[in-house]
N, C-alpha and C positions, 0 to 999 in steps of 0.2 A: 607569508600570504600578503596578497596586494590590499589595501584598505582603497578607500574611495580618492578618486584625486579629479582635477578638474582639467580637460587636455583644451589648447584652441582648435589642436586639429585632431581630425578621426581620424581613430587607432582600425585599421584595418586585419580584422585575425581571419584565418583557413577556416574555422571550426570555434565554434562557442556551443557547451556546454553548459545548460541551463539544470543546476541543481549538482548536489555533489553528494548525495546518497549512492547506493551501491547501482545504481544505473550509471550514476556521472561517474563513481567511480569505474565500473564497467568499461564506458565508453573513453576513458580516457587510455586506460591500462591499454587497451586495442589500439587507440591511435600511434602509442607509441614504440608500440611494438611493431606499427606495418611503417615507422619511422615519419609519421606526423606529429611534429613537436609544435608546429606556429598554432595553438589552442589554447583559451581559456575557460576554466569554470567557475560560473556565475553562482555566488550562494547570499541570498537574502538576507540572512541572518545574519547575527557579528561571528560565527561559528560553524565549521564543515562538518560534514558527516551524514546531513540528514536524518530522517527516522530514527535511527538508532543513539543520536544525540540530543533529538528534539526532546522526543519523549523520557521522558524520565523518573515517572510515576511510581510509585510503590508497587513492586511484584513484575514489572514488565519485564518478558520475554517472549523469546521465538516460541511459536509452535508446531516447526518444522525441526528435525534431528540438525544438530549445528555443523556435522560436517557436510551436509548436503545444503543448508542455510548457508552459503560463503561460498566466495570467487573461486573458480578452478584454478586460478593464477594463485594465489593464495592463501593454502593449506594452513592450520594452522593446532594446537596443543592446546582443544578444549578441554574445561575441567568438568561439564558435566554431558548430556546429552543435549538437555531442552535449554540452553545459556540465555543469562537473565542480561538486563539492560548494561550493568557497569561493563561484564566484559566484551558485549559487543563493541559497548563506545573503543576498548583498548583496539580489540581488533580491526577496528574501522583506521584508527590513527596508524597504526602497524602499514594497513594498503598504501595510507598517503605517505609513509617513512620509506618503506621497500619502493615501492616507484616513483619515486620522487614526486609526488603530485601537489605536495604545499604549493610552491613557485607559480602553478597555472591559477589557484584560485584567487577570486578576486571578492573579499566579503563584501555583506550591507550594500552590495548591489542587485538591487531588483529588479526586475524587466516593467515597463509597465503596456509596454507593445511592442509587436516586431513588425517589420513592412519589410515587402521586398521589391526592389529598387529594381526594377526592369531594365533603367538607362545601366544603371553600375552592374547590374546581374546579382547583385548581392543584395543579405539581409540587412536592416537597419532596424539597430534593438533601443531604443530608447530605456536607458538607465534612472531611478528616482534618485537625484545629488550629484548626478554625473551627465559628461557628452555622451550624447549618440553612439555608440559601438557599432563597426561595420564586418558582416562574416559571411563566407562563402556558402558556408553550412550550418544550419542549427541542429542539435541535439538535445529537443528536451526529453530531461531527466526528473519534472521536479514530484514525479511520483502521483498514484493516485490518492493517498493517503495522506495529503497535506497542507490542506485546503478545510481546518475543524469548522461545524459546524455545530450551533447552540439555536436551539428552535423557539420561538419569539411570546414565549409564553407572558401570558398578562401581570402585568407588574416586577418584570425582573428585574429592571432596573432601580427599580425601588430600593429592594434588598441592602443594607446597610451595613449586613457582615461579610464573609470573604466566599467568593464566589472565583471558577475558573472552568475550561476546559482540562481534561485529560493531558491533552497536548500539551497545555502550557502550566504546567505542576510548577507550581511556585519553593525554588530551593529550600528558603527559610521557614516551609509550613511546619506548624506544631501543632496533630490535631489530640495532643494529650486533655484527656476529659471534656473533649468539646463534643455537641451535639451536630449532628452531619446528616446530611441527604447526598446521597448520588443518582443521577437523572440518567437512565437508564444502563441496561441488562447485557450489553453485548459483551467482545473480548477483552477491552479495556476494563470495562467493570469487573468482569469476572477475575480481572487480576488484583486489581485495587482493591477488593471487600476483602478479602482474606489478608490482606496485607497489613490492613490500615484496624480491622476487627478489635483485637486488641489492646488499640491505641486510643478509640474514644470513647464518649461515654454512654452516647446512643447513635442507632446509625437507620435511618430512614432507606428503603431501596424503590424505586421507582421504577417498575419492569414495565413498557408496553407489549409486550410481548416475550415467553420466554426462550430460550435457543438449549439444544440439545447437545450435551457434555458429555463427554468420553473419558474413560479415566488416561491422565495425560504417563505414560511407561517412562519415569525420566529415572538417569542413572548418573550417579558422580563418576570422572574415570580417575582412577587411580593412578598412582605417577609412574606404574610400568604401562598403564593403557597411553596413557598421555605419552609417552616415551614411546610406543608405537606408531602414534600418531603425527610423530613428526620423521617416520619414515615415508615416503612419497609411493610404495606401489601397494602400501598398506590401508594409507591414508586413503587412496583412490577406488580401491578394492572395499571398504566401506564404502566408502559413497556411492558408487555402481548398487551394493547391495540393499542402501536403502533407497534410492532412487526407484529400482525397480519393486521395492515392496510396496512403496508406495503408491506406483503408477498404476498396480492391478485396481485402487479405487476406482478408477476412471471407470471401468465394468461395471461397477455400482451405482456409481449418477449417472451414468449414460442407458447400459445395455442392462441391467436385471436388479430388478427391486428386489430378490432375494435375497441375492449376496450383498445387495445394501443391508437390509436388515439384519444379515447374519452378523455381517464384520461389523455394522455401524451403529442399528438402531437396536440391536440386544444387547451389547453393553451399554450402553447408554441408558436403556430403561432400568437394566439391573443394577447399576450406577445410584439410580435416584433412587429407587426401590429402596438400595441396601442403606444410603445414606438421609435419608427423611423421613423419619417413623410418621412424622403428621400429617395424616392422608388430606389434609385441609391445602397445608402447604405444597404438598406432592402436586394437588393437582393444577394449581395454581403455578407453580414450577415447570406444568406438562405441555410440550406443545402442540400444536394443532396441525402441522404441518409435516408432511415427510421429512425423515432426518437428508440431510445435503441439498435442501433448499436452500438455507441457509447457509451462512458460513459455521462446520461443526466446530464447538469451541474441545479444548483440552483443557480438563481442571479435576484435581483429586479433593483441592481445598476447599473449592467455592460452598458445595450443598453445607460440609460441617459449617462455614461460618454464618451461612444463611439461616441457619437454626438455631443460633444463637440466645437468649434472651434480651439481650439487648439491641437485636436485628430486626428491623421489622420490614415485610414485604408490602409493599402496594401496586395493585394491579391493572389494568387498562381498566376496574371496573372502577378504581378509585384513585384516578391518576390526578396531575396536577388543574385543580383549577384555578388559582392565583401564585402570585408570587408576592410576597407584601415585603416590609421594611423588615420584618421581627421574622420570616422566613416562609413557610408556606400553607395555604388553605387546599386542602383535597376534594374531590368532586363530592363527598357525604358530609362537607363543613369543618373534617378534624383540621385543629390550627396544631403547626408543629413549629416550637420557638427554636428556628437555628441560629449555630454560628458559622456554617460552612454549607455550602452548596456546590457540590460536585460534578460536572456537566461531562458527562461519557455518552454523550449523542451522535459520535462519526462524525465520517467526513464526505465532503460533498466528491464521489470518488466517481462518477458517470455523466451526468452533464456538467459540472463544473469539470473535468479533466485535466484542462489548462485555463490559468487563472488570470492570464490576462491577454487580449487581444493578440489574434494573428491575422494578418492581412498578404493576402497572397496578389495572380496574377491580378491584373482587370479590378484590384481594387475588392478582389473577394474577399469574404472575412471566415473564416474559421468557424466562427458560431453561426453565420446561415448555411453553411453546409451542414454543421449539426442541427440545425436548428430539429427536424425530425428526430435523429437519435444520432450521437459519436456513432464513424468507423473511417476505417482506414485499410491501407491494400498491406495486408497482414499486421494491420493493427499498428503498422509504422508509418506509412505516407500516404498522403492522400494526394490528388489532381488537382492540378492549378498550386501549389506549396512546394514548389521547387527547389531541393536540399535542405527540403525541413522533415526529422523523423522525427518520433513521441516513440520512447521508451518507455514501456507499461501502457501501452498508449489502448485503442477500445479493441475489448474481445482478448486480451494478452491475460488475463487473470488466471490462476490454478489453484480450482479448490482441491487437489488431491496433491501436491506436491510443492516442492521449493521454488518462491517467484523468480529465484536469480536463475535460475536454469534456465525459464523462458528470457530472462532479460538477458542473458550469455548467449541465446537461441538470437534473438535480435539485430544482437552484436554480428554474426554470420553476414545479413542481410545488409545492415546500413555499412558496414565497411567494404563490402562487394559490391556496393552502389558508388559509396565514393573514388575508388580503385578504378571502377569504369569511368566516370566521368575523367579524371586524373588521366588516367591511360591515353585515351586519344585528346587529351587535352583541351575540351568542354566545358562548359560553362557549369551547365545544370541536368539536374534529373528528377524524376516524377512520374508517379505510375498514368495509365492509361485510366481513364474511365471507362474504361470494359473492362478492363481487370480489376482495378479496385470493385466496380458492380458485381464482376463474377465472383471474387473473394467475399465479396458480405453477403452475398446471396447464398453462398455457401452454408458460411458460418451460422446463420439464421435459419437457415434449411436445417441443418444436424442441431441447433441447438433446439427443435422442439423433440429429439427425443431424451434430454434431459431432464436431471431433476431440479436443475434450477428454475425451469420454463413449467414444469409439470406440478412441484409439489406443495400447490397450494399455498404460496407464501407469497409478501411484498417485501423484495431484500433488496437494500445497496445494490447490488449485482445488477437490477435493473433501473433504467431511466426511466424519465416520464412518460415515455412512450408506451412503458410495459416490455417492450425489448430487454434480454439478459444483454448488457453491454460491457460487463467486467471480464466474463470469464470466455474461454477457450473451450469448444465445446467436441475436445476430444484427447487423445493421449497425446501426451507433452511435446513426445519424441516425431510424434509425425507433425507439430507446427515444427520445430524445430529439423526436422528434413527439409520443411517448405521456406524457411530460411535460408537453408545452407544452397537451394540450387537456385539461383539467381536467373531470373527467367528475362532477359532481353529485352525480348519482345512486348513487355508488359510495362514497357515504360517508355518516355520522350527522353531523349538525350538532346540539347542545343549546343 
């Protein structure tokens, strides 16, 4: 891998690759297989992988089945169904060994803007420590999920004991007999509390609201399943079968609150029923909202740990209202003397999108065209950003299945964009502002009959505007039709 260097003259590459999570990796595996090798990928950190190397937290795992969570290019001999954080990290290094992708990356290289150069036709990405990089095409990949956010509560900087995000789980942590809070309830935490339970000696939980749990079906494979698994029309034949199990969700958050309730909100109730005799805590545990408003969490551990005796819940009715040096005061005055503060507050995954400046034609910027709410002409390019796409980019989100499917669905589109401009030997490409209008107006039209827009909740999923701007508000397969047929017309070639 490339480390930082300092050029006098600019490095001019086909393709830059912003992030080297399973998008970068996505979009790299694609370039070189339609025989684009002049690319590189950019990763911030001193370390590639993305997501699945970032985080690193106690208990983290998928909550997608792992053959259908992974590259079609890429098959691989999982050991369980739901695979926790270490063997992702293996199989992430595995992509960059099989396709050679160490060589493209380039670490601790950040973007801190990109402009596109009208005279040169190219992008110009300003590097933090580095020259200017110049690229025909950008790809970002750096995810919606990567960008943590800690919300600015009074006194946090005071705190004098160890404090962190999720995100940034500190290797050397020892929380043996220490007393802990962790600042809120979502996926993250629900993984961390069960994990870490038995490690301290009291553990504070700070829910503003609670999210509705499924019992999560995970299964170890055995080393003749595993041994199966590395047959290819076996391996696929899985994947097809849950994909499509999966997919009949979408009938639930979209088209009939029955069969939500059936497959989604009666186990879940019978879940917490079976597992929290404390009708105090149950309710307090209960949400208020339709189940798939939110993001539904998978956890068989969480409720036992939460019942704990040494667990204690605290609720929007007594949530934080200081942060002092000695640890925290609650809105009814309890002072709690910490040693750890644990920040599982998300990430800014809707208008933060992309985290640092884009400037397109005319000197436009990226954030006043969001400035209303993110979108893009199928969630990948917007007008006026000429050979620039966003992988995961607004409205590409899947609450009922695997994100790399839509991010493999993607893939279809921006390499049939590049292939065009290539072909007749072109400069640039960029959808229409009547198409990208007619795609959001779409996706905004069908997403109020979901249950992301419907059920009574305020999630990640939507932006300030109140707009649902994460998710795809339909079956997977038909964005991903709408990808594969590449519509001409719907775009300016120069």
């Amino acid at each position: 891998m490339t480390d930082k260097t300092q050029n006098s003259v600019p490095t001019v590459y086909q393709v830059v690759i912003i992030g080297t999570g399973f998008g970068g990796q996505a979009a790299a595996i694609n370039l070189k297989q339609r025989g684009y090798t002049d690319f590189i990928m950019l990763e911030r950190r001193a370390f590639a992988g993305g997501t699945w190397l970032q985080n690193r937290y106690p208990g983290a795992a998928v909550d997608v089945q792992s053959p259908l969570y992974s590259l079609s290019a890429m098959p691989y001999k999982w050991t369980q169904m739901f695979v926790t954080q270490p063997e992702l990290a293996q199989y992430t290094q595995q992509v960059f060994n099989t396709f050679n992708l160490t060589p493209h990356v380039h670490l601790e290289h950040e973007v801190t803007n990109s402009q596109w150069d009208t005279q040169r036709q190219l992008w110009c990405l300003n590097i933090i420590g580095s020259d200017p990089i110049y690229s025909k095409y950008i790809i970002n990949a750096t995810g919606p999920l990567s960008m943590p956010v800690i919300p600015n509560f009074p006194g946090k900087e005071t705190f004098t004991g160890v404090n962190f995000h999720t995100n940034n789980w500190p290797d050397d942590l020892d929380l043996t007999d220490k007393r802990v809070a962790i600042v809120g309830s979502g996926a993250s935490a629900v993984q961390v509390i069960p994990a870490i339970v038995d490690e301290v000696k009291s553990l504070a939980v700070f829910q503003r609201s609670p999210h509705w749990i499924i019992p999560r079906p995970d299964m170890t494979f055995a080393a003749w399943m595993q041994w199966l698994l590395g047959v290819k029309w076996i391996y696929n034949t899985l994947r097809s079968a849950i994909y499509w199990g999966l997919e009949t969700r979408i009938v639930g958050f979209k088209y009939s609150q029955t069969i939500l309730n059936l497959f989604a909100g009666g186990p879940a109730k019978r879940q917490l029923q079976r597992q929290v005799s404390d009708p105090v805590l149950r309710k307090a545990l209960t949400p208020d909202f339709t189940i798939g408003c939110k993001r539904i969490i998978l956890s068989n551990t969480f409720y036992p740990a939460i019942c704990r005796e040494h667990v204690t819940l605290f609720d929007k009715n007594n949530g934080i209202k200081t942060i002092t040096e000695n640890g925290i005061i609650t809105a009814d005055g309890t002072a709690l003397d910490l040693d750890v503060i644990i920040y599982s507050t998300g990430y800014d995954a809707t208008d933060g999108l992309i985290s640092y400046p884009v400037i397109g034609r005319h000197n436009t910027t990226l954030a006043s065209v969001w400035d209303d709410y993110p979108r893009a002409y199928l969630g990948t390019s917007v007008p006026d950003f000429p050979n620039y796409f966003i992988v995961t980019g607004p409205n590409t989100g899947i609450g009922h299945t695997s994100a790399i499917f839509v991010i493999e669905a993607q893939m279809h589109y921006i390499m049939q964009a590049i292939d065009t401009v290539e072909a007749q030997h072109k400069q640039s490409i960029e959808p229409t502002v009547q198409a990208e209008s007619k795609y959001t107006d779409m996706v905004h039209r069908e997403m109020e009959q979901t249950v992301w827009q419907t059920g009574g909740c305020n999630s990640w999923y939507k932006s300030a505007s109140g707009k649902v701007i994460a998710m795809f508000p339909g079956f997977s397969f038909i964005y991903k039709r709408m990808c594969q047929r590449f519509k001409l017309d719907d775009h300016i070639i120069k």
